[in-house]
C-alpha positions as CSV (number, residue, x, y, z in Angstrom):
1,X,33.5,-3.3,25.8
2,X,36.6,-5.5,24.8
3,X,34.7,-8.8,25.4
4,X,32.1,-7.7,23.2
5,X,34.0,-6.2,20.5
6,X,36.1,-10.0,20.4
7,X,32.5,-11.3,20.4
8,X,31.5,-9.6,17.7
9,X,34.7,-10.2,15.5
10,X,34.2,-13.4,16.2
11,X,30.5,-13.5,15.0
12,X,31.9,-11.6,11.6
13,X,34.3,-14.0,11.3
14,X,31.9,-17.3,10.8
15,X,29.1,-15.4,9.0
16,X,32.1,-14.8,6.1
17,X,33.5,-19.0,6.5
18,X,29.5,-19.8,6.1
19,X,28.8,-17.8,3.0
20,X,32.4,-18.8,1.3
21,X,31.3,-22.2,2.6
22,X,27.7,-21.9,0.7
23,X,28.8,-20.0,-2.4
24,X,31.4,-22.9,-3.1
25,X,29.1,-26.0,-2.2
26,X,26.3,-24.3,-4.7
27,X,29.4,-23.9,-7.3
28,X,30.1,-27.5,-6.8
29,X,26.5,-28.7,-7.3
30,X,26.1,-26.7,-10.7
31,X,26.3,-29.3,-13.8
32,X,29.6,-28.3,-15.5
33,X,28.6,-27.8,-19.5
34,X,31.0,-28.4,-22.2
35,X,29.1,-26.4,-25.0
36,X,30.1,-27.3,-28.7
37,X,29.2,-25.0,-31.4
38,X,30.6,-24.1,-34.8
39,X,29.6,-25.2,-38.6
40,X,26.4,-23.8,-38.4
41,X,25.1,-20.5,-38.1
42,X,22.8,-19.2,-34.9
43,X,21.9,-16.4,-32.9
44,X,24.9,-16.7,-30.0
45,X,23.4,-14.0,-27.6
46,X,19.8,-15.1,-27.0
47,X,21.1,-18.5,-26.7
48,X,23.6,-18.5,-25.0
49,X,21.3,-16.7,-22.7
50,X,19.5,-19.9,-21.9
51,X,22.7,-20.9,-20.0
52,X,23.4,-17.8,-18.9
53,X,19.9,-17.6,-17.0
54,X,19.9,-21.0,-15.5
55,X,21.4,-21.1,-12.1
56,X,21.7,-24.6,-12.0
57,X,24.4,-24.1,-14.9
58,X,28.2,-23.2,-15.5
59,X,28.9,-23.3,-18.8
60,X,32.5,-23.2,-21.3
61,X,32.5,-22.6,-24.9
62,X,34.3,-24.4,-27.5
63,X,33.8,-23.7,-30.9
64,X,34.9,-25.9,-34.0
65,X,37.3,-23.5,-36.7
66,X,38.8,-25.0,-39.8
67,X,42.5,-23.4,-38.6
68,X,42.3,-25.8,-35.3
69,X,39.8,-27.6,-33.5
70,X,39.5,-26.6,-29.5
71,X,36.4,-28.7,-29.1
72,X,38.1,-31.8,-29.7
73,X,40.9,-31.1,-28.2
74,X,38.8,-30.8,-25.1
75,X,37.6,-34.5,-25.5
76,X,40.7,-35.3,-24.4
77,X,40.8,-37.1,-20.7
78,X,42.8,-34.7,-18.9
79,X,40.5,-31.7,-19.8
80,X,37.5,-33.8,-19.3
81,X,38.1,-33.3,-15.5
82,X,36.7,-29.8,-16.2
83,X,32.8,-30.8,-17.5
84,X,30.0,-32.9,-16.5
85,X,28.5,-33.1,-19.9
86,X,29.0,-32.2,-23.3
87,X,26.1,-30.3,-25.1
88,X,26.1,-30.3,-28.9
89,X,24.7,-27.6,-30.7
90,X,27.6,-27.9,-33.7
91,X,27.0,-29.1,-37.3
92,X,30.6,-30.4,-37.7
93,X,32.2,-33.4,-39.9
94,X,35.8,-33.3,-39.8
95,X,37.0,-35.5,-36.7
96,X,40.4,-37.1,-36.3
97,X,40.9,-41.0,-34.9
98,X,41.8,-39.7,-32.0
99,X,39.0,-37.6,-31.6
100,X,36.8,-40.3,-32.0
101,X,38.2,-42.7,-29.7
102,X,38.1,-40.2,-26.9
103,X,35.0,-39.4,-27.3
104,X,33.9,-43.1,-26.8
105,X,36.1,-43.1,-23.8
106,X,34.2,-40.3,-22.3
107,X,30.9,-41.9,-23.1
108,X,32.5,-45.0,-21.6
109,X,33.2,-43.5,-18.6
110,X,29.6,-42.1,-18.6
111,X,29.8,-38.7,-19.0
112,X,26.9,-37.4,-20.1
113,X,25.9,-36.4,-23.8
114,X,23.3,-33.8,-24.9
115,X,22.8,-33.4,-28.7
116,X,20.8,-29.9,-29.7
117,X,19.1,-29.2,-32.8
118,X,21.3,-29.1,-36.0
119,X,23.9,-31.5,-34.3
120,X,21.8,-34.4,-35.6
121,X,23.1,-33.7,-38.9
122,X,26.8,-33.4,-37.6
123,X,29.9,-36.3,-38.8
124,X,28.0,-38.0,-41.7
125,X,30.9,-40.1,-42.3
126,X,31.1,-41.6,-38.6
127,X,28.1,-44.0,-38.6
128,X,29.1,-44.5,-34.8
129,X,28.3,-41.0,-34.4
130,X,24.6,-42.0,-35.2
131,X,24.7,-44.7,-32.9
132,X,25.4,-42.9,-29.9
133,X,22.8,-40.3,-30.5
134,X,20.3,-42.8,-31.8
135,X,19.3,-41.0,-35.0
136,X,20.3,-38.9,-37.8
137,X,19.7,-35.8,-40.2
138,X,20.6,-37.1,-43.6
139,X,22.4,-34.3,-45.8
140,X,23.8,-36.7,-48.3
141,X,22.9,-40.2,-49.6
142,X,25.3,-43.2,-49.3
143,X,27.9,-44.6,-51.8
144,X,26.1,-47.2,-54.1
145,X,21.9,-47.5,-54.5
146,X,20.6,-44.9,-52.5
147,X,19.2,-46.2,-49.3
148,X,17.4,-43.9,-47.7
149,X,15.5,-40.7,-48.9
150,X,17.3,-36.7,-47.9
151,X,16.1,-35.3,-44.6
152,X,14.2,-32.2,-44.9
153,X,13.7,-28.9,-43.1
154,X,11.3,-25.8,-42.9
155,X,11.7,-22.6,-40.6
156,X,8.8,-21.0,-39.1
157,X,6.7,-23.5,-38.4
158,X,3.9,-23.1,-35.9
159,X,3.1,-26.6,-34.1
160,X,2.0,-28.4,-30.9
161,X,4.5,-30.3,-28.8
162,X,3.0,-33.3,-27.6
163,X,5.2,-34.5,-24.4
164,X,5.3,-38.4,-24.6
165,X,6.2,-39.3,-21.6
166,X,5.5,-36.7,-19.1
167,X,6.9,-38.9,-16.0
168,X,10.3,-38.5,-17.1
169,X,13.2,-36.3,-15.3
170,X,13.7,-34.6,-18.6
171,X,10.0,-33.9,-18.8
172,X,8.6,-33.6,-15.4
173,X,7.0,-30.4,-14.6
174,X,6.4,-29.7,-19.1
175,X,2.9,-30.1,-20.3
176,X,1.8,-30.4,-24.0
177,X,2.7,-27.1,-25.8
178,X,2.8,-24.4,-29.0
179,X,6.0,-23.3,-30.5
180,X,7.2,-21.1,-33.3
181,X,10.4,-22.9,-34.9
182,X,12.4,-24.6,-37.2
183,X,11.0,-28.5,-38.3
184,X,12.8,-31.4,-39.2
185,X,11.6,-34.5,-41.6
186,X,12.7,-37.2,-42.5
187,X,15.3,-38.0,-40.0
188,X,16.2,-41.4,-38.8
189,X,15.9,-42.4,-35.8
190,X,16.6,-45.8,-33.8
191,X,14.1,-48.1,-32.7
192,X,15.8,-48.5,-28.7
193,X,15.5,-45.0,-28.4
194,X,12.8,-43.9,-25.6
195,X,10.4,-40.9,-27.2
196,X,10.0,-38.0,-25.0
197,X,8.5,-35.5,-27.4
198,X,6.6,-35.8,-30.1
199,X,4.8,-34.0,-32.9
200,X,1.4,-34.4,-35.9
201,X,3.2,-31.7,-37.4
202,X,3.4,-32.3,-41.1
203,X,6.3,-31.5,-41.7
204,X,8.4,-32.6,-38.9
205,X,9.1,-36.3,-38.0
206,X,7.1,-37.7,-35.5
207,X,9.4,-38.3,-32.8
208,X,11.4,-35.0,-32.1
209,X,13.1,-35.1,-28.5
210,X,14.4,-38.5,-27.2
211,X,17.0,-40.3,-24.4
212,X,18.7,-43.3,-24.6
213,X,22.2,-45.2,-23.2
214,X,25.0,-45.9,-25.1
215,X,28.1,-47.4,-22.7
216,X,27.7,-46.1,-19.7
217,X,26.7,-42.6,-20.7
218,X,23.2,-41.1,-20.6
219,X,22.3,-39.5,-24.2
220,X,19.6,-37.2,-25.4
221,X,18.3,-35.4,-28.7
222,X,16.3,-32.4,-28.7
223,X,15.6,-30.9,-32.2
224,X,13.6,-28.0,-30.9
225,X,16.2,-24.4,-30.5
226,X,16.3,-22.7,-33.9
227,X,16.6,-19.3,-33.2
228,X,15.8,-16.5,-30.6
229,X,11.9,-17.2,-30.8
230,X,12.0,-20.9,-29.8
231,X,15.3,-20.1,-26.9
232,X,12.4,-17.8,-25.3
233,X,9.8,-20.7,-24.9
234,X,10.0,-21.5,-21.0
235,X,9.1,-25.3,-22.1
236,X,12.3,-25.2,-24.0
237,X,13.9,-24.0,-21.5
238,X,13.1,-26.1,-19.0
239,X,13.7,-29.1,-21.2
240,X,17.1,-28.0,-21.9
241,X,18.3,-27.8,-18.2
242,X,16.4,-30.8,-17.3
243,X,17.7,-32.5,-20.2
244,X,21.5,-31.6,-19.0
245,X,21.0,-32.3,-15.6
246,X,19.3,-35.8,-16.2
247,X,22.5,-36.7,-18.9
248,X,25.0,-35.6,-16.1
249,X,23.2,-37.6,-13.4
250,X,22.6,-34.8,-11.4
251,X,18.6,-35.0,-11.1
């Protein structure tokens, strides 16, 4: 009886070190998300969901307020320890120096950069900003002869998604497909970039999800996510994660 009690304890004993052991390593294989939100309004519950619900995710917070500014102080390199990749989904335009330059560090040091929605339109003033994302929702014209034509927008919009180039990690796995959402027009958007999606939708832009490099870090736009209709969309969803997980390297 005491032989096989000691057996048993010690057959206890290694089932708990194996599932500490496998609940730690599947912690340490989820893509760490800095998520950036704030001068926009959206609908925080359902889409936050969409992290929430993805198992391959862990995901912090930081918003942008005008009393201080927590998402950049998290560009800087000692709390970039704590992410994989930032995600975007902000409509911000105040940034310090120093906010820029670490963010260029990051991106230097390739960590990934995901860009959501109504962050195309986000630091007008920082024409580097639409470098590194590769395009741009003009709110505003520039200084002098105007140059380039507003960008334009329309909620509710019914459409088809045409999925460019379906051999792509982001893509794999997402055929062609019908969303209800909000459409952009008239964006920019740079020649080097690499179309994933696409739309004939009149009043969107043609090109409406892309990825590109910029340093060392991989970048990509998706203007899909509006509101709670379009977070629901399991092609949107799947995007999203795969969009992450290919910026972070992880895929």
């Amino acid at each position: 009886m005491k032989n096989t009690c000691l057996w048993l304890r010690k057959r206890l004993k290694l089932a708990l070190l194996y599932v500490l052991f496998s609940t730690n390593l599947l912690a340490a294989e989820n893509v760490r998300v800095l998520l950036v939100v704030g001068g926009h309004g959206f609908e925080a519950q359902p889409f936050y969901q969409v992290f929430k619900d993805d198992p391959k995710l862990t995901f912090t917070v930081a918003a942008h307020t005008n009393a201080t500014n927590k998402a950049h102080d998290l560009l800087r390199p000692e709390a970039a320890r704590d992410y994989d990749v930032i995600v975007c989904y902000d409509m911000w335009q105040k940034i310090s120096e120093e906010a820029k330059a670490d963010l260029i560090n990051l991106l230097k040091q390739g960590k990934g950069l995901v860009v959501m929605h109504h962050a195309l339109a986000s630091y007008q003033d920082w024409p580097e900003f639409a470098r590194i994302v590769g395009g741009k929702y003009v709110l505003k014209k520039a200084g002098g002869p105007p140059t380039a034509q507003l960008s334009t927008y329309k909620h509710d919009v019914d459409f088809l998604v045409h999925v460019a180039d379906p051999g792509h990690p982001i893509t794999q796995g997402v055929a062609d497909f019908k969303t209800h959402d909000e459409t952009y027009g008239n964006f920019e958007v740079a020649a080097e970039v690499h179309p994933l999606l696409t739309t004939e939708e009149p009043t969107s832009s043609k090109t409406i999800a892309w990825c590109k490099q910029y340093e060392a870090a991989r970048v990509v736009y998706l203007q899909l996510g509006h509101d709670h209709v379009a977070y629901a969309n399991p092609s949107y969803r799947k995007l999203v994660s795969q969009a992450i997980q290919w910026a972070a390297k992880k895929n």
